[in-house]
N, C-alpha and C positions, 0 to 999 in steps of 0.2 A: 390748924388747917392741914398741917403735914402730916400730924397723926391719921387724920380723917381720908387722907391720900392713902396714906398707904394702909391702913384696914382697911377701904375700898377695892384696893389692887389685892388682897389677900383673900378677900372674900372673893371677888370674880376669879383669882387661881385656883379659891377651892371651887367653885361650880363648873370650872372648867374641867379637872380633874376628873369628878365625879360624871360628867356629862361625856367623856373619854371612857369609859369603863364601861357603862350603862349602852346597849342599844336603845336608839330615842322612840317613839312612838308609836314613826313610822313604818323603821324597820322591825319592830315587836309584831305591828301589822302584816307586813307582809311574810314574817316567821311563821306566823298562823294560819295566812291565807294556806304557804306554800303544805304548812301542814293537813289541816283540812282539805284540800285536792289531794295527798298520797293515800291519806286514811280514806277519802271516798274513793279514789279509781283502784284500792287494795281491795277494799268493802264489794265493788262492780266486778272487778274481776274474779272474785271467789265467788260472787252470787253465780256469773256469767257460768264459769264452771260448772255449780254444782248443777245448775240446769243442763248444759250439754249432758255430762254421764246421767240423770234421769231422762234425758230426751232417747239418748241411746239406750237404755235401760227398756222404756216401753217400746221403743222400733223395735229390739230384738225380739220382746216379748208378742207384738205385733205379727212377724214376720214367722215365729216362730208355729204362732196360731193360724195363719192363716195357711203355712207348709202342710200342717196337721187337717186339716179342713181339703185340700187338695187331693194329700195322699184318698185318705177317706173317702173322698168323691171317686177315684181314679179306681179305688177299689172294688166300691159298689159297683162303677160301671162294667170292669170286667168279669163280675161273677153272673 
């Protein structure tokens, strides 16, 4: 009976151990979560980016055509 005591107590010191070392389940879960939000708002704000510099991209290009369409007008009028 004493042996059965204390190989019981030895096993629950090694599960304890091992369960010390280890993150349990939930915090594995919330490792993951925290991870998949950095990779997505990483992911969002590079998208968000590369759209600003093409939105700027076509204004310039925009404004650029429409300046050229003015002059031209302004030209013809005064000839």
């Amino acid at each position: 009976m004493l042996r059965a005591a204390v190989a019981a107590a030895a096993i629950l010191c090694s599960f304890a151990a091992t369960a010390e070392d280890k993150p349990d389940s939930l915090e594995r879960a919330m490792q993951r979560a925290v991870e998949r939000a950095v990779h997505g708002t990483e992911k969002t704000a590079k998208r968000a980016g590369k759209f600003a510099e093409k939105t700027a991209t076509r204004s310039g290009k925009f404004v650029e055509r429409t300046a050229t369409k003015v002059d031209k007008s302004v030209k013809r009028a005064l000839e």
